[in-house]
C-alpha positions as CSV (number, residue, x, y, z in Angstrom):
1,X,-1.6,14.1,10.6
2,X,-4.3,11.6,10.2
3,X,-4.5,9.1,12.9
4,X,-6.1,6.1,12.8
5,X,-5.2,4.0,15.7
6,X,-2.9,4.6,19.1
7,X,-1.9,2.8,21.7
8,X,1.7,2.5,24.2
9,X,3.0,0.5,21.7
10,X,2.1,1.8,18.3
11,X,0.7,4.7,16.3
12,X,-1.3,3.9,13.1
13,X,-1.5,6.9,10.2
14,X,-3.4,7.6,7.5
15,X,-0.5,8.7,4.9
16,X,-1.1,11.2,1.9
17,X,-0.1,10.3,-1.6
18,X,3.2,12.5,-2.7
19,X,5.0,12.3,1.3
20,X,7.8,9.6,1.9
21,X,7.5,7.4,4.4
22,X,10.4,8.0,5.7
23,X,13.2,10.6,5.2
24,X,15.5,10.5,1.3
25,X,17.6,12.5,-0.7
26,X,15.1,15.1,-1.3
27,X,15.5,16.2,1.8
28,X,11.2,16.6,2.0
29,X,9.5,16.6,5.1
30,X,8.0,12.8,5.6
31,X,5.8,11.2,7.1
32,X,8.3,9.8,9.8
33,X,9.3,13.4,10.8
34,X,5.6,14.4,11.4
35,X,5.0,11.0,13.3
36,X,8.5,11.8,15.6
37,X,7.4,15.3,16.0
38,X,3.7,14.5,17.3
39,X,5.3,11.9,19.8
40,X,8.6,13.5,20.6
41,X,10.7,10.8,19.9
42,X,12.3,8.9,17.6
43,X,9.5,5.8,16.5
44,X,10.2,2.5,14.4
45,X,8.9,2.4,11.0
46,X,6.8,-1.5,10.4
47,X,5.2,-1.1,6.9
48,X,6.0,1.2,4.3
49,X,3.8,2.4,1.0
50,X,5.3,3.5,-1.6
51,X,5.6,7.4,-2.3
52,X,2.6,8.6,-4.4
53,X,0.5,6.2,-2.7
54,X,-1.7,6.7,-0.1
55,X,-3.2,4.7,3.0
56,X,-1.8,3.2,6.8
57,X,1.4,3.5,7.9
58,X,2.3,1.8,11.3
59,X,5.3,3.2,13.7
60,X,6.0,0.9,17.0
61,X,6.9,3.2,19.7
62,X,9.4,1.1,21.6
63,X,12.2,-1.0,20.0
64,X,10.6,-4.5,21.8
65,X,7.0,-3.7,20.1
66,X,8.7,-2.9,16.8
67,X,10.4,-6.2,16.7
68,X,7.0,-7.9,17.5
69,X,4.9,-5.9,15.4
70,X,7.5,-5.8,12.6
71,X,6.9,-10.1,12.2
72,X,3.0,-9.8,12.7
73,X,2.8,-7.8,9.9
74,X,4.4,-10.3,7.6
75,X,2.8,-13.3,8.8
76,X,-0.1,-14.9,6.5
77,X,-2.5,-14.3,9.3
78,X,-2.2,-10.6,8.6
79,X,-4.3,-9.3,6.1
80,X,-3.9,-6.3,3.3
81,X,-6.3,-4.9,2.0
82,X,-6.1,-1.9,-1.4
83,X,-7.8,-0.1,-3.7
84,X,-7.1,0.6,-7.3
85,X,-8.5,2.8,-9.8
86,X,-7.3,1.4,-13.3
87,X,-7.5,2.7,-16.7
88,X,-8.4,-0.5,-18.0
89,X,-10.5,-3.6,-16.4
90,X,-9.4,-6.8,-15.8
91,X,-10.6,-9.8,-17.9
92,X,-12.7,-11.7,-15.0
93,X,-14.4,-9.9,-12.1
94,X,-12.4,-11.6,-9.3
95,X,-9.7,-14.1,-9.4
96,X,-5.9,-14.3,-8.0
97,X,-3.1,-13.0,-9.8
98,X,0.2,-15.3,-9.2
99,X,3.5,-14.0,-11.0
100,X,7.6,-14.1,-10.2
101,X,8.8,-10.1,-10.0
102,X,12.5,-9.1,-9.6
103,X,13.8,-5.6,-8.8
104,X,15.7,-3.6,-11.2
105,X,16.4,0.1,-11.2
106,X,13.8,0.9,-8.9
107,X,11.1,-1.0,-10.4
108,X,9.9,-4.2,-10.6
109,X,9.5,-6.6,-13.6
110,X,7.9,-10.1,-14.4
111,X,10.3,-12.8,-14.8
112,X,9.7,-15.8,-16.8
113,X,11.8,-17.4,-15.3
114,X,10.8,-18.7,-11.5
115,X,14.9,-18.9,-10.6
116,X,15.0,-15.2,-10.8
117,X,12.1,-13.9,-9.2
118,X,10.1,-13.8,-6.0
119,X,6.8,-15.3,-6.1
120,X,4.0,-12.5,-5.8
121,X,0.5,-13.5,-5.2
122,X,-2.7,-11.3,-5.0
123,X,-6.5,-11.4,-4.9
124,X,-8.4,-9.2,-6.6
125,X,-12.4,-8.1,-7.1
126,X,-14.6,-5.7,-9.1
127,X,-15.8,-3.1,-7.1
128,X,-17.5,-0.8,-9.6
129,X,-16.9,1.7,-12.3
130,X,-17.0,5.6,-13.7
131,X,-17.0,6.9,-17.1
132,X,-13.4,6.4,-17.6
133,X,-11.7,4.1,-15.0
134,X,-12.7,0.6,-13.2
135,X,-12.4,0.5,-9.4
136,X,-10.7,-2.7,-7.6
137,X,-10.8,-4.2,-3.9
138,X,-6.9,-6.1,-3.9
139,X,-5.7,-8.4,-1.3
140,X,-1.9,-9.1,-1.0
141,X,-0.4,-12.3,-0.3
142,X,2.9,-11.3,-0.3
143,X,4.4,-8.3,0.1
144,X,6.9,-7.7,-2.9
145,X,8.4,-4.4,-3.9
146,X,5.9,-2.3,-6.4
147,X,3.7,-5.7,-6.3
148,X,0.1,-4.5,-7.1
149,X,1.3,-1.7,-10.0
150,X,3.8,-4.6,-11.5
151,X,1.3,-7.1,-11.6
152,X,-1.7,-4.9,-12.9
153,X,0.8,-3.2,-15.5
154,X,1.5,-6.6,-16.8
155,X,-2.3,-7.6,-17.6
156,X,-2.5,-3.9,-19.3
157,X,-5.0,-2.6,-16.1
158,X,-2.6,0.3,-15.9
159,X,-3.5,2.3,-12.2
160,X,-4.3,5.8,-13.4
161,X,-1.8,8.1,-12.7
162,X,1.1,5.6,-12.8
163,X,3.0,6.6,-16.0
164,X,6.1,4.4,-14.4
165,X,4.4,1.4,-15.1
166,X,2.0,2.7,-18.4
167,X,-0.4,4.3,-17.2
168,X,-1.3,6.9,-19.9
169,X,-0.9,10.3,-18.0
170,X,0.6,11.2,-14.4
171,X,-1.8,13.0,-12.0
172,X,-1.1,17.1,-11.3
173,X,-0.1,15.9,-7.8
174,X,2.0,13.1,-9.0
175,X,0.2,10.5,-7.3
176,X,-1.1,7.3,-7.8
177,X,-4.7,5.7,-7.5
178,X,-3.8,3.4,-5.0
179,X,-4.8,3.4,-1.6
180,X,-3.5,1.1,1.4
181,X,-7.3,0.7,2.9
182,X,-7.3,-1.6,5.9
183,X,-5.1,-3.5,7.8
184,X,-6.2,-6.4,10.3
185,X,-3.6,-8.3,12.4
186,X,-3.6,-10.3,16.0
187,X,-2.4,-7.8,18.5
188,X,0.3,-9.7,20.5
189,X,0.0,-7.3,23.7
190,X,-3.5,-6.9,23.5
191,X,-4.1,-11.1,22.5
192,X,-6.9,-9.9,20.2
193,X,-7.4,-9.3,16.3
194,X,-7.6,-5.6,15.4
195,X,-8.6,-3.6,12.1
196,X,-7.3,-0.7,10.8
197,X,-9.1,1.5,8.0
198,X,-7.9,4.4,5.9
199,X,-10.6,6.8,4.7
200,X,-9.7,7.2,0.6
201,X,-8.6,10.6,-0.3
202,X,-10.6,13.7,-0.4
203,X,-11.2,13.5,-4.4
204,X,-13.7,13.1,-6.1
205,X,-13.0,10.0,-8.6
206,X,-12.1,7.8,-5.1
207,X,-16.1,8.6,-4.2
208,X,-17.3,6.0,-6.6
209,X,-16.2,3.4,-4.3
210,X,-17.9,4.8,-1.6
């Protein structure tokens, strides 16, 4: 287990692509297990990533800090910072994408219609390219479900490896290019700001960003 950042009141992780967050029908050892193993008891889960992608994870350790920690993390002071390795590039080099995504079947979709969907914003810059694939810096705004893949997917940047949303083939692992790279966020025990960083994974297409 990769840890990034403890304290008494929380426990910050640097998550592997292909491990839950947290325990589901497959019954697979996640994330949350090895967390409540390593502290021997049970902790509260405050952000989640989605399966194949990698990056921080935070747990509170007490059901007070989880509560605080829990609205921190979705306040607009708190910022979210990603990386993306797409198939395709973007048409400018750094702009905001704004769209309205609603959840169906375990994925998420661009409505037309503003009624029907939650407004999803995100930042984005160039940071470099390979041979094949285009490298992206992504801020979040909000924090909808399958936000950064939905709203790529729908300007064609497919993230490689994500064949749910079009990307052309799946990775042998079964992850995703995506990577949840830093975290900063006001501390409310501590009454400063902190920052949080996730190495990328140990492969070598993530060492173009480097």
């Amino acid at each position: 287990m990769n840890i990034l950042y403890e304290d008494e009141w929380i426990i910050c992780v640097n998550k592997p692509s292909g491990i839950s967050v947290q325990p589901d029908k497959t019954n697979d050892f996640s994330l949350f297990d090895d967390v409540e193993k390593y502290l021997r008891f049970k902790p509260f889960l405050i952000n989640r990533i989605d399966r194949p992608v990698s990056g921080i994870v935070i747990f509170a350790k007490t059901k007070n800090s989880a509560k605080y920690f829990s609205e921190i993390i979705q306040n607009e002071g708190t910022s979210k910072t990603y990386f993306a390795i797409t198939e395709n590039k973007l048409k400018n080099n750094k702009g905001t994408l704004e769209d309205y995504l609603f959840k169906k079947n375990n994925k998420s979709y661009i409505s037309k219609d503003k009624t029907t969907g939650k407004k999803a914003i995100l930042n984005y810059e160039f940071a470099g390219k390979s041979i094949n694939y285009f490298y992206y810096k992504i801020t979040i705004k909000t924090g909808r479900f399958h936000q950064i893949r939905a709203q790529l997917a729908n300007r064609s940047c497919y993230i490689k490896g994500d064949v749910k949303y079009g990307a052309k083939r799946a990775e042998k692992d079964r992850s995703i290019c995506l990577h949840a790279f830093e975290l900063s966020f006001h501390h409310p025990y501590l009454n400063k700001r902190i920052t949080i960083k996730a190495d990328f994974p140990d492969k070598n297409i993530w060492k173009g960003i480097n």
